[in-house]
ROPAVO-530672 format. One line per field, with one value per atom (N, C-alpha, C): residue number from 1; x, y, z; residue in one letter; atom name. Coordinates in steps of 0.001 Angstrom, whole numbers, plus 524288, in hexadecimal, padded with zeros to 5 digits. Layout:
<rs>
num = c(NUM,...)
u = c(X,...)
v = c(Y,...)
w = c(Z,...)
residu = c(A,...)
atome = c(CA,...)
</rs>
This chain:
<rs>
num = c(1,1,1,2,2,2,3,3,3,4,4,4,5,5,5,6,6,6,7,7,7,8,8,8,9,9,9,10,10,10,11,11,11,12,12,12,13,13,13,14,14,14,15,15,15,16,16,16,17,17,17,18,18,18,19,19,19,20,20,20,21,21,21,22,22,22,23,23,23,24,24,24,25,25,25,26,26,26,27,27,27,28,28,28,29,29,29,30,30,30,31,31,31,32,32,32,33,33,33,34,34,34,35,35,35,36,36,36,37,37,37,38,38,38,39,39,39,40,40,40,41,41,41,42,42,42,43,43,43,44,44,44,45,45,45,46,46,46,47,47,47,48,48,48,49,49,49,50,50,50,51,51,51,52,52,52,53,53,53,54,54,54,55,55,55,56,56,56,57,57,57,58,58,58,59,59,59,60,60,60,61,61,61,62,62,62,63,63,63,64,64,64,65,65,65,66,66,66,67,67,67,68,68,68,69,69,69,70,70,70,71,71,71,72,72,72,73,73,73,74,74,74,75,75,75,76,76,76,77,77,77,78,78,78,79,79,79,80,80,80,81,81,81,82,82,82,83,83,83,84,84,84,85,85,85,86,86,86,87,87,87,88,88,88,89,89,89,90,90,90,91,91,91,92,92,92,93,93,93,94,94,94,95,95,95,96,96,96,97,97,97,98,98,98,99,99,99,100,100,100,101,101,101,102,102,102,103,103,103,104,104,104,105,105,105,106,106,106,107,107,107,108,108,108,109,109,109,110,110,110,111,111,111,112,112,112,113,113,113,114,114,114,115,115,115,116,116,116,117,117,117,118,118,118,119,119,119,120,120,120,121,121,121,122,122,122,123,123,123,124,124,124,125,125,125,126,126,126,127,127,127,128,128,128,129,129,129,130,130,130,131,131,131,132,132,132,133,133,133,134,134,134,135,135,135,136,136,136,137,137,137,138,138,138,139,139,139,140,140,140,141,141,141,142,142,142,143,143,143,144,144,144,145,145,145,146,146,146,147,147,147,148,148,148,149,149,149,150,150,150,151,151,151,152,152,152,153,153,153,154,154,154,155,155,155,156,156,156,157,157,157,158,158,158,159,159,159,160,160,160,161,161,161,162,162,162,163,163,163,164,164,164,165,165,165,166,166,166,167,167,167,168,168,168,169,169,169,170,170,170,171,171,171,172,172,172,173,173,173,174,174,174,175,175,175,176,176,176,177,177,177,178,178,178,179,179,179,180,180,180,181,181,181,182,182,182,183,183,183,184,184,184,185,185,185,186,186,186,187,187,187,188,188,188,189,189,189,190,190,190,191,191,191,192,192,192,193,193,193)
u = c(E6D70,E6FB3,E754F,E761A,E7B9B,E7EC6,E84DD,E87D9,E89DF,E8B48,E8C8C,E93A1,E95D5,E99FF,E9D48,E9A99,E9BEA,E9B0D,E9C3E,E9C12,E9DC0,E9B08,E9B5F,E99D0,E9DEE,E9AD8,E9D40,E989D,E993D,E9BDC,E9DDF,E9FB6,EA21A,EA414,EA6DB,EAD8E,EB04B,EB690,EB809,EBD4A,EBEC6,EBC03,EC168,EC1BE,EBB52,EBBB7,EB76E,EB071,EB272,EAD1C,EABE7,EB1C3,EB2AF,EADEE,EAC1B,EA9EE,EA12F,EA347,E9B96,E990E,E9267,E8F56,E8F4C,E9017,E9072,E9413,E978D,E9B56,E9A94,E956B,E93FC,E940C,E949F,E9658,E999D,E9D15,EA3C0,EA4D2,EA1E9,EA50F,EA353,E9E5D,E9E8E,EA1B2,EA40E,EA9D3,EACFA,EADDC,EB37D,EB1C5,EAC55,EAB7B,EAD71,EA9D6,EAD18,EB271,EB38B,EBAEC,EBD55,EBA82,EBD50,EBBDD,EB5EA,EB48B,EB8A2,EB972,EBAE3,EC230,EC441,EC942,ECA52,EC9B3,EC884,ECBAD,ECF4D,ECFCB,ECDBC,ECBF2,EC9F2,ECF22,ECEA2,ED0E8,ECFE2,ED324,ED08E,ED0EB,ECE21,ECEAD,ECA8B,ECE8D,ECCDC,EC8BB,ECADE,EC754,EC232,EC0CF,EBAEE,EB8B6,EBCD5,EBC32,EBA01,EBCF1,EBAC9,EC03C,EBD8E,EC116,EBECA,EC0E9,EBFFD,EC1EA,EBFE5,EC2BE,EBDA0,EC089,EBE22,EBCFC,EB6CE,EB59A,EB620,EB8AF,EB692,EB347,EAF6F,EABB4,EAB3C,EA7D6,EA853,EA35B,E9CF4,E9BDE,E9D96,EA22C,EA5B5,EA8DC,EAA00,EADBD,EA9F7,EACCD,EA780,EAC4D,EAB4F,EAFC5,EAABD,EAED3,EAD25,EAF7C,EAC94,EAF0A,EAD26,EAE75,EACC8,EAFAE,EABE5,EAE42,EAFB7,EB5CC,EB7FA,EB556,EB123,EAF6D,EACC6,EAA06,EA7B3,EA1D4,E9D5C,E980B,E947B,E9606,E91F5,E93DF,E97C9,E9B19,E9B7F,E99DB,E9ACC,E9ABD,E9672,E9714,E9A1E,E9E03,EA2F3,EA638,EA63D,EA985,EA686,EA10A,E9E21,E9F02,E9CC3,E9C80,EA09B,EA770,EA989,EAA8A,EABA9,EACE8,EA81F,EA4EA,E9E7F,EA20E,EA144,EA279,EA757,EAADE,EB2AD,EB086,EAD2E,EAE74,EA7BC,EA2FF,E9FE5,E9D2C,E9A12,E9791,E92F8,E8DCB,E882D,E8710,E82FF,E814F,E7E17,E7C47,E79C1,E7D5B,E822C,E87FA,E8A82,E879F,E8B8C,E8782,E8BCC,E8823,E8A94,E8600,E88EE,E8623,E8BB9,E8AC1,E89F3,E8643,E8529,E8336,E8458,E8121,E7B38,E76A6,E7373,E6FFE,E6E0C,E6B53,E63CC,E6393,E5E47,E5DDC,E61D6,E6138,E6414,E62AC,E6711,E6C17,E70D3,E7548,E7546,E7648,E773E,E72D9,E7053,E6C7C,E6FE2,E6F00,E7017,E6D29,E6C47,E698F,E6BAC,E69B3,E6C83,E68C7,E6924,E65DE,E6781,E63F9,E6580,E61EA,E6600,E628E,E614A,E5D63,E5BBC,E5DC3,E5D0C,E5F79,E64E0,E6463,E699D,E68B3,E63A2,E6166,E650C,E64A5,E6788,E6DC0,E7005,E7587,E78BC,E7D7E,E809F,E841D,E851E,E88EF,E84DE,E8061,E7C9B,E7BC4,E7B41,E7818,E7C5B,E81E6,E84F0,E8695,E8648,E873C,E8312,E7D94,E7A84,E7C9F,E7CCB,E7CB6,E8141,E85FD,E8B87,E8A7B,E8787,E84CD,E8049,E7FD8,E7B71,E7827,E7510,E70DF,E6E81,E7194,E7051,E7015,E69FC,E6C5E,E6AD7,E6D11,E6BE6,E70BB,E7522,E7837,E7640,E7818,E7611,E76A7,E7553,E772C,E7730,E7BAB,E7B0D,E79C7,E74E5,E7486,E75BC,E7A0B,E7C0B,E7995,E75E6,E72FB,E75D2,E7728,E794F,E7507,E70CB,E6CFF,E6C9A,E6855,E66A9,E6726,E6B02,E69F4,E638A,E608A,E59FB,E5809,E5E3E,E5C66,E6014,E5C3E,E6036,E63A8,E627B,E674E,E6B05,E6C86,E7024,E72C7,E710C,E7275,E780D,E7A90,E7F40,E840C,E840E,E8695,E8634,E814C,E809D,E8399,E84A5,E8666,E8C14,E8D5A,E930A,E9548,E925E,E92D4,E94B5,E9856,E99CA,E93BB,E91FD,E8E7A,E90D9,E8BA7,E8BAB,E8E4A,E909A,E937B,E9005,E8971,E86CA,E8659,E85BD,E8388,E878E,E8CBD,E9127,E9145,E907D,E8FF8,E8CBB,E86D5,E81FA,E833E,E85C0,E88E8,E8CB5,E9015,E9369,E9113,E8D21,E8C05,E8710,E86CD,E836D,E8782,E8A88,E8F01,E914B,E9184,E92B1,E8E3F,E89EE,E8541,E861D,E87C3,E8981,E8D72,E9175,E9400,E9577,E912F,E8E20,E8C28,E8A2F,E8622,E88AF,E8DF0,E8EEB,E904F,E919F,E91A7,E8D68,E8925,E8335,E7FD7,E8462,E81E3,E8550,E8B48,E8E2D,E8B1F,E8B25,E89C0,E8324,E8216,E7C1C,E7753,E7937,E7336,E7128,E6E89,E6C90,E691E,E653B,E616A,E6370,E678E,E69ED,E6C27,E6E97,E70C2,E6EBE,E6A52,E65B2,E6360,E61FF,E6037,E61FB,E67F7,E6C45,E6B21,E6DEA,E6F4B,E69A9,E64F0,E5F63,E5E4E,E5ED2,E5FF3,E6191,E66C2,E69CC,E6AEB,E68CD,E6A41,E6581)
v = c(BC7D6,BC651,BC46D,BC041,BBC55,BBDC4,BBE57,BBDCB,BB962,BB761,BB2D1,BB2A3,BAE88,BAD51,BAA16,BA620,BA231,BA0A2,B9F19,B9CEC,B97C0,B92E2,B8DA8,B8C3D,B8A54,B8805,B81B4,B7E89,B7A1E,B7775,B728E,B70A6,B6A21,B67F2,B6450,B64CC,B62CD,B6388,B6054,B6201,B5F5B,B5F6D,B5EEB,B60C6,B5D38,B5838,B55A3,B59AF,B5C27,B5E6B,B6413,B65DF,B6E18,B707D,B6C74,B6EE1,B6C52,B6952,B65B6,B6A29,B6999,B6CD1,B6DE5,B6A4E,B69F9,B6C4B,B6FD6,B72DE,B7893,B79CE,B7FB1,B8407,B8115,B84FA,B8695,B81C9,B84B1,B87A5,B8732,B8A7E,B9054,B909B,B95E5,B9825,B96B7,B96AF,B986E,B9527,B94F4,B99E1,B9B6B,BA075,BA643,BA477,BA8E3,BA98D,BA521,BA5A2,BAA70,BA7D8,BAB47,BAEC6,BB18E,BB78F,BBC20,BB956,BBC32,BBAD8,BB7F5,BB806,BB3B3,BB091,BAD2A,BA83C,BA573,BA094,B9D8D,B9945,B9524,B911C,B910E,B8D01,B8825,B842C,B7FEE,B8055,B804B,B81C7,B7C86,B7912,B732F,B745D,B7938,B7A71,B7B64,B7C73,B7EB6,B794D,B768F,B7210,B74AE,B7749,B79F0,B7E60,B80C2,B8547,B896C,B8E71,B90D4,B9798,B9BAB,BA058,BA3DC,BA8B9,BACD2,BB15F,BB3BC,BB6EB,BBCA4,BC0A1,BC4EB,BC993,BCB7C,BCE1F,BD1D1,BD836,BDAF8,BD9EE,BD4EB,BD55A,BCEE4,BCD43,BCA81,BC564,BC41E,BBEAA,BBBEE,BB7FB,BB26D,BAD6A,BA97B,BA55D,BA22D,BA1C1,B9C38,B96A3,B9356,B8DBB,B8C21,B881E,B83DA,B7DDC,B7BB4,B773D,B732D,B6FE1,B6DA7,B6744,B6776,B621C,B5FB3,B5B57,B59FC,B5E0F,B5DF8,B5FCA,B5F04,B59B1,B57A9,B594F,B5D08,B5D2B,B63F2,B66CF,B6DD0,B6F97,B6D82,B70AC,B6FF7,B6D22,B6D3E,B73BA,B7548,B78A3,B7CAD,B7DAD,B82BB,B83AE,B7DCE,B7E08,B807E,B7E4D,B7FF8,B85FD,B876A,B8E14,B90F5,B9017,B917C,B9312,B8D4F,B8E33,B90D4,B91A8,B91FB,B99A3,B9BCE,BA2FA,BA466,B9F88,BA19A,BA1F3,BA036,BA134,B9E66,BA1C0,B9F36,B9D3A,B9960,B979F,B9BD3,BA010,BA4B6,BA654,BA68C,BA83F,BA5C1,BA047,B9CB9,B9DC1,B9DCA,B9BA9,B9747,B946E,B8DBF,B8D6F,B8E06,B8E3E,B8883,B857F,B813B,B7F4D,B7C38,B7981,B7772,B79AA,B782C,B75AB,B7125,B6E37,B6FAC,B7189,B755C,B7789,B7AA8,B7FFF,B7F06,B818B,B81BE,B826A,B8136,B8263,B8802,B8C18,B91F1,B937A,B91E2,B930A,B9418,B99FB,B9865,B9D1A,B998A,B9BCA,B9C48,BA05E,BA1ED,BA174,B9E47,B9CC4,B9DA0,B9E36,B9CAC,B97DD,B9578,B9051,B8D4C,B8781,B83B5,B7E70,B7A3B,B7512,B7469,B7014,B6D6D,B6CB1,B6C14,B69BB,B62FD,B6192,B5C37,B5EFB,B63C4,B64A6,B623E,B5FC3,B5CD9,B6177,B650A,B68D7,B6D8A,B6D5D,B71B0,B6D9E,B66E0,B65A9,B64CF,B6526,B65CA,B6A3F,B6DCB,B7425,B72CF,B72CF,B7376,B70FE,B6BD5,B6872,B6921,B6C27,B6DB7,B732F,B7539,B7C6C,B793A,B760F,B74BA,B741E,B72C0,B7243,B78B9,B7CF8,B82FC,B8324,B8478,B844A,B8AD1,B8E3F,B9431,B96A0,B946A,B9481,B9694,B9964,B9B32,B969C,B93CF,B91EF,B956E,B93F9,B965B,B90EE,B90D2,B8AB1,B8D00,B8AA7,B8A97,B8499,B86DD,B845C,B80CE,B7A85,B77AD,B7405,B753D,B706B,B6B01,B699A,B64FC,B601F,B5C81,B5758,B55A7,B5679,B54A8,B5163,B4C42,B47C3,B4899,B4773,B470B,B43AD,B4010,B3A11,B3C6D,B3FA0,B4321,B48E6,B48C7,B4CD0,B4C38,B48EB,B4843,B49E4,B469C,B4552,B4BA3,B4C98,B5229,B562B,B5721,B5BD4,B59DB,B5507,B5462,B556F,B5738,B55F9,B5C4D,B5F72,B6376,B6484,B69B0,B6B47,B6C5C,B6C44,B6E58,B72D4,B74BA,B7887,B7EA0,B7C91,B7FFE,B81D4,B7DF0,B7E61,B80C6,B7F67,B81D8,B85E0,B88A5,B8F69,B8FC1,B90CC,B9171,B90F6,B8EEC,B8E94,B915A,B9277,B97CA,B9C6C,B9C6F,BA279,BA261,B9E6F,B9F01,BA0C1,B9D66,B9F15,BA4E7,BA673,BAD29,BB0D7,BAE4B,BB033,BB315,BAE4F,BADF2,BB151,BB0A0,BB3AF,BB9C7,BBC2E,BC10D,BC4C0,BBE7B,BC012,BC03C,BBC3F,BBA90,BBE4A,BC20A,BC689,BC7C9,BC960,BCA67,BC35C,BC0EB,BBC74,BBCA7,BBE7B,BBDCE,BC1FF,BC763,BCAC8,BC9CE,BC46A,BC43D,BC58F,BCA3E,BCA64,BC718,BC17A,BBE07,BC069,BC358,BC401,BC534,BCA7F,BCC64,BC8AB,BC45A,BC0AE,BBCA2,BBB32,BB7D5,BBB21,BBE60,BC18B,BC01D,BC327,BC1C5,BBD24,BB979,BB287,BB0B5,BB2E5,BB04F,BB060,BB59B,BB71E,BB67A,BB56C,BB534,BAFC8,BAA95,BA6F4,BA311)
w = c(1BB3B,1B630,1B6FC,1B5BD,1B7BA,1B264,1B275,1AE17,1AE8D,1A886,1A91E,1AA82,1AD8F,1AD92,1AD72,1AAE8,1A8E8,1A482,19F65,19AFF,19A10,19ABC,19A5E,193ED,18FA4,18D1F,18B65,18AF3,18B6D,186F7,1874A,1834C,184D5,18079,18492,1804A,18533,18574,180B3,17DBE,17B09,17428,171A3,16B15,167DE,169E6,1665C,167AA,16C7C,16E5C,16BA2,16A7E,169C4,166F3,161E3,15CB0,15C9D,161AB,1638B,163ED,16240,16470,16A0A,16E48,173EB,1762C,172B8,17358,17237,1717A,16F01,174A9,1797E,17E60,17C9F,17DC0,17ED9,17A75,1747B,170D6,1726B,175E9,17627,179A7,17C76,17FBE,17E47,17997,17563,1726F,1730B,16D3F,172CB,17765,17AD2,17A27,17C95,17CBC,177D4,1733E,16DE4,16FB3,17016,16F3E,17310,17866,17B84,17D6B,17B7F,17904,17E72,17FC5,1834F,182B0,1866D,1863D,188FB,1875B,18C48,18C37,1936A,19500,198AA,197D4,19A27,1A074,1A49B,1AA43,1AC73,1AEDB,1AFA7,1B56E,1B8F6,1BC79,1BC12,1B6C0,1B4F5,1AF27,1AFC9,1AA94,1A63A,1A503,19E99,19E70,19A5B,1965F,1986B,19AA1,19C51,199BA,19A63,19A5D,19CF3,19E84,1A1B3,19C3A,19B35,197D1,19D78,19C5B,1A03E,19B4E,19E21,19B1D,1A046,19E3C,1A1C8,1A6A0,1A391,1A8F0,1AB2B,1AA49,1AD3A,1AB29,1AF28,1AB67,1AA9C,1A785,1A6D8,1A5F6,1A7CC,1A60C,1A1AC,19E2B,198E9,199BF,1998E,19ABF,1972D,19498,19271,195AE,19787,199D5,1969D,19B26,19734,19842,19A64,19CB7,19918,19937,19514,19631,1926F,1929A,19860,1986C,19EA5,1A2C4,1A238,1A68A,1A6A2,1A320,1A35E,1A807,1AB16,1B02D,1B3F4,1B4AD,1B706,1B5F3,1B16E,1AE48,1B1A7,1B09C,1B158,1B70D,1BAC9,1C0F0,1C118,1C0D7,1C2CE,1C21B,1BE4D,1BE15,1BEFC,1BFFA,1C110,1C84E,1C9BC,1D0DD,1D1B5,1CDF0,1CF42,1D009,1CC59,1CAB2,1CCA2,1CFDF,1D1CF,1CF17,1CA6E,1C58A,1C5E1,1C654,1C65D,1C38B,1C38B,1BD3F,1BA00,1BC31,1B85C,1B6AA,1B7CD,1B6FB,1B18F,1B167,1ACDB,1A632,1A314,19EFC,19B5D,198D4,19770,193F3,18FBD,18864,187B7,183FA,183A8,17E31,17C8E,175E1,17906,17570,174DF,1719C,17298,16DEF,16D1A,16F87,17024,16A43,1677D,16634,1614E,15DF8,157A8,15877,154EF,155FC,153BB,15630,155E4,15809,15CCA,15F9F,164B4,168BF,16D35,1717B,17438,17A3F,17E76,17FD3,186F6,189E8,18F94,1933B,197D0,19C0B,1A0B3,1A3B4,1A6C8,1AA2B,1A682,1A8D7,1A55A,1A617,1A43C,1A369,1A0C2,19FF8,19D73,1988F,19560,193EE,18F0D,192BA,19068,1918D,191EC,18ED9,1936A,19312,196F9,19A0A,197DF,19954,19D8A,19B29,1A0BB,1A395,1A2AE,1A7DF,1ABEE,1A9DF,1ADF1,1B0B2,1AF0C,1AED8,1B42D,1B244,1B6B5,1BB0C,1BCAA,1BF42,1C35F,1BEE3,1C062,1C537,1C407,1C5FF,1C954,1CA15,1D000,1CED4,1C98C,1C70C,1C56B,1C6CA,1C3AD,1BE64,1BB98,1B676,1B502,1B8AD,1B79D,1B424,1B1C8,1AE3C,1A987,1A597,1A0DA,19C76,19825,1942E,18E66,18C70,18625,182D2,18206,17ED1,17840,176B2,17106,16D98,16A72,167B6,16520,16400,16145,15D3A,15E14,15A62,15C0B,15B6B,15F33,158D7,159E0,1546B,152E1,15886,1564A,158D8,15C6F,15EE1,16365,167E5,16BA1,16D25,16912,16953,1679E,162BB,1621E,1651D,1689D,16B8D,16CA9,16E5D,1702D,16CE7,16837,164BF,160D3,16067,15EB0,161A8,16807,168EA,16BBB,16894,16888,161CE,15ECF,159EE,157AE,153FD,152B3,14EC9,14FCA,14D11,1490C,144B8,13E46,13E5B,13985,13790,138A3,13798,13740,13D90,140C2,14663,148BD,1479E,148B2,1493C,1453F,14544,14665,1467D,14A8B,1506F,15252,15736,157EB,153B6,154FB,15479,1520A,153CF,15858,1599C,15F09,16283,1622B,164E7,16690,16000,1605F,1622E,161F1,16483,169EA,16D87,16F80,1718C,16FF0,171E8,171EB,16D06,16D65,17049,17403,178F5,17ED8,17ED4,182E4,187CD,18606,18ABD,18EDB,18935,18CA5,18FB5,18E29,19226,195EC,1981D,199DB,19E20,19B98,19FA1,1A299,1A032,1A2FC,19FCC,19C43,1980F,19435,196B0,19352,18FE4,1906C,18E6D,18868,1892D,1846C,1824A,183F7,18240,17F2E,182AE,1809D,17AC5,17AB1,177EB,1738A,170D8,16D97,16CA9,17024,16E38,16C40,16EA9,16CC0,1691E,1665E,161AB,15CBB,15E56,158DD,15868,15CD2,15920,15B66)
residu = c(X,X,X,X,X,X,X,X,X,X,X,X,X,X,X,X,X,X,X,X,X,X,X,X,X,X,X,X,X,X,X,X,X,X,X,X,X,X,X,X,X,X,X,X,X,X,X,X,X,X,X,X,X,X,X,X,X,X,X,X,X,X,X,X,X,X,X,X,X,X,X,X,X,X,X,X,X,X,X,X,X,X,X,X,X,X,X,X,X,X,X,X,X,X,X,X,X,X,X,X,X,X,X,X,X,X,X,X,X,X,X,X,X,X,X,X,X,X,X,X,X,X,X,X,X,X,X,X,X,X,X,X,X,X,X,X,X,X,X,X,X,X,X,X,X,X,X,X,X,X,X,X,X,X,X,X,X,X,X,X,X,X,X,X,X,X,X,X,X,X,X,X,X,X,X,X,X,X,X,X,X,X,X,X,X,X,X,X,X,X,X,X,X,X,X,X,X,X,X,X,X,X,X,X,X,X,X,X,X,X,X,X,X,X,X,X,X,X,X,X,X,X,X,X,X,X,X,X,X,X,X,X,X,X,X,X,X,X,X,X,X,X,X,X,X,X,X,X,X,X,X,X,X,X,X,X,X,X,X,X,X,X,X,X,X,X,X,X,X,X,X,X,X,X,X,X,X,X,X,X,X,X,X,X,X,X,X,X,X,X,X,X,X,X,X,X,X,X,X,X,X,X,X,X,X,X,X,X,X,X,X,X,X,X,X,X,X,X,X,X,X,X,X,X,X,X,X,X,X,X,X,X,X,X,X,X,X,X,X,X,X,X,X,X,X,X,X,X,X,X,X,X,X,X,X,X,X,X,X,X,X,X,X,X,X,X,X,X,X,X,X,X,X,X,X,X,X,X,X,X,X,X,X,X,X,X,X,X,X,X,X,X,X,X,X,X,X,X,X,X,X,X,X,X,X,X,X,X,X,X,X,X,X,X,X,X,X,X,X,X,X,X,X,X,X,X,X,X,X,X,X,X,X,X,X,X,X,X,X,X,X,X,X,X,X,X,X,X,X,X,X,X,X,X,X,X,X,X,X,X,X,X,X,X,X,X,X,X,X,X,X,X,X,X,X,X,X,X,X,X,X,X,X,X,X,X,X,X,X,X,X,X,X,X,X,X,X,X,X,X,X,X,X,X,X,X,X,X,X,X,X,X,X,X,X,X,X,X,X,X,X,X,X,X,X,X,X,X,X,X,X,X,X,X,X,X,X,X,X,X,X,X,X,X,X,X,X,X,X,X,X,X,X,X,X,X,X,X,X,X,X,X,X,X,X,X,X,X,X,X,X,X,X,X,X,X,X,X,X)
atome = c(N,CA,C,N,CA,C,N,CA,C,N,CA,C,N,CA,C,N,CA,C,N,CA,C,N,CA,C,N,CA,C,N,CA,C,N,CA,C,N,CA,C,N,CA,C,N,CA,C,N,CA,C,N,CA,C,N,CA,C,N,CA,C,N,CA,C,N,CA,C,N,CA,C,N,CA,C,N,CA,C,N,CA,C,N,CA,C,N,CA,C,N,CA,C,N,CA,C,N,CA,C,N,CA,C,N,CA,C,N,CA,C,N,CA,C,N,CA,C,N,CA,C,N,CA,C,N,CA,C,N,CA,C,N,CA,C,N,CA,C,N,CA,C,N,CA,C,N,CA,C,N,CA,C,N,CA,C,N,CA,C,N,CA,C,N,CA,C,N,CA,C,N,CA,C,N,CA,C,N,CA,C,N,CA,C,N,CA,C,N,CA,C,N,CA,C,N,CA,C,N,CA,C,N,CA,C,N,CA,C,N,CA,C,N,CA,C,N,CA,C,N,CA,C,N,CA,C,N,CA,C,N,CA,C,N,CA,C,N,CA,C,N,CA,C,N,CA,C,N,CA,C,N,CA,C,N,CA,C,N,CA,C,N,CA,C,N,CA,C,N,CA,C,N,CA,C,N,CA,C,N,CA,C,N,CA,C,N,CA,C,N,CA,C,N,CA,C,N,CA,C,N,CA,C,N,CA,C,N,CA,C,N,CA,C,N,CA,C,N,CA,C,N,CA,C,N,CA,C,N,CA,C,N,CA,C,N,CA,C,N,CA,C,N,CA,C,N,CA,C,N,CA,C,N,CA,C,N,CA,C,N,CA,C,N,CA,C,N,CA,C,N,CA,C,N,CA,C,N,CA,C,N,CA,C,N,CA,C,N,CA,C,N,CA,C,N,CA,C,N,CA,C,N,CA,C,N,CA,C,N,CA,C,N,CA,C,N,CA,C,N,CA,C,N,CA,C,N,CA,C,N,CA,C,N,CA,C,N,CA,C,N,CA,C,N,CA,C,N,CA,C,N,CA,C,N,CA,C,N,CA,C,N,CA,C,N,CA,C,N,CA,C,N,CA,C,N,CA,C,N,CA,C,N,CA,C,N,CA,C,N,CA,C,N,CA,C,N,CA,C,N,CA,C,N,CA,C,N,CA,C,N,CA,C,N,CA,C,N,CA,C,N,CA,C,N,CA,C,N,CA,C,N,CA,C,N,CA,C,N,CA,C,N,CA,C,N,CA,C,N,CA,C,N,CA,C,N,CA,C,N,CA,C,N,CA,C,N,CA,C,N,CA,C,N,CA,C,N,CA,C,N,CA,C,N,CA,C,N,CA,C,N,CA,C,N,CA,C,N,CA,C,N,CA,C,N,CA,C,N,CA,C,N,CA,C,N,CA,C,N,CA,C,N,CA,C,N,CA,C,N,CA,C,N,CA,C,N,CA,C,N,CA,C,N,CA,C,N,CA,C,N,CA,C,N,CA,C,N,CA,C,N,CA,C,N,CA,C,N,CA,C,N,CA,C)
</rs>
């Protein structure tokens, strides 16, 4: 049973991007940072925002990279290889178009499926995709001609909050994923949203 020690969540850099569905990683970043009294900072060695969570069964670093989406796994590789960190080791918060907005799942392994930010993650990690994902449900527009433009686009007022409390879901749980007990974890998050 691996703990996790890494917390990657995705997003892309910059104010026009902060409030996009394609940004529902990093806010769970930004919801850590608050819970646990946390600053992130910018650390150009790891290309992202960074801070160290210590918990008693161990540290964990949070990044959100500051790269664009196609590019996350620069952020992860490096602090992954810099502190020795397996990919059973990482976990990588992500918007998903699969799933309702206030829908969210914990996984391990798997594809990219279409997302630009895992197929680099993988590709970045040697083609390993034994990494955990938290897919945060954002709602699919219906057409995939709209896909783009959709998860560059600020969700509804309603979807908004359905996403924050996935979020708090989330971060409810995040210990017993930290210390390794998915199951309990899975359990909870399966659950309640």
């Amino acid at each position: 049973m691996s703990t996790i020690r890494l917390i990657a969540g995705l997003g892309n850099p910059g104010p026009q991007y902060e409030q996009t569905r394609h940004n529902a990683g990093a806010w769970l970043i930004e919801a850590l940072a608050r819970r646990y009294q946390l600053t992130l900072k910018a650390d150009r060695k790891y290309s992202g925002l960074t801070t160290k969570l210590s918990l008693p069964s161990g540290d964990v670093h949070l990044i959100i990279p500051t790269t664009f989406m196609n590019r996350s796994g620069q952020a992860v590789q490096s602090l992954a290889n810099y502190f020795k960190i397996m990919p059973e080791e990482i976990l990588v918060a992500h918007d998903e178009l699969d799933f309702p907005a206030g829908t969210v799942r914990l996984k391990q392994s798997g594809g990219h499926g279409g997302h630009n930010g895992l197929r680099d993650i993988i590709n970045k990690l040697s083609g390993d995709k034994d990494f955990y994902r938290l897919r945060i449900g954002i709602g699919h527009p219906g057409d995939k001609k709209l896909v783009h433009d959709y998860v560059l686009s600020r969700p509804s007022v309603s979807d908004r909050k359905q996403m924050e409390h996935s979020i708090e879901d989330i971060e409810d749980v995040i210990e017993l994923i930290i210390s390794g007990d998915m199951g309990a974890a899975m359990n909870k998050l399966h659950t309640t949203s």
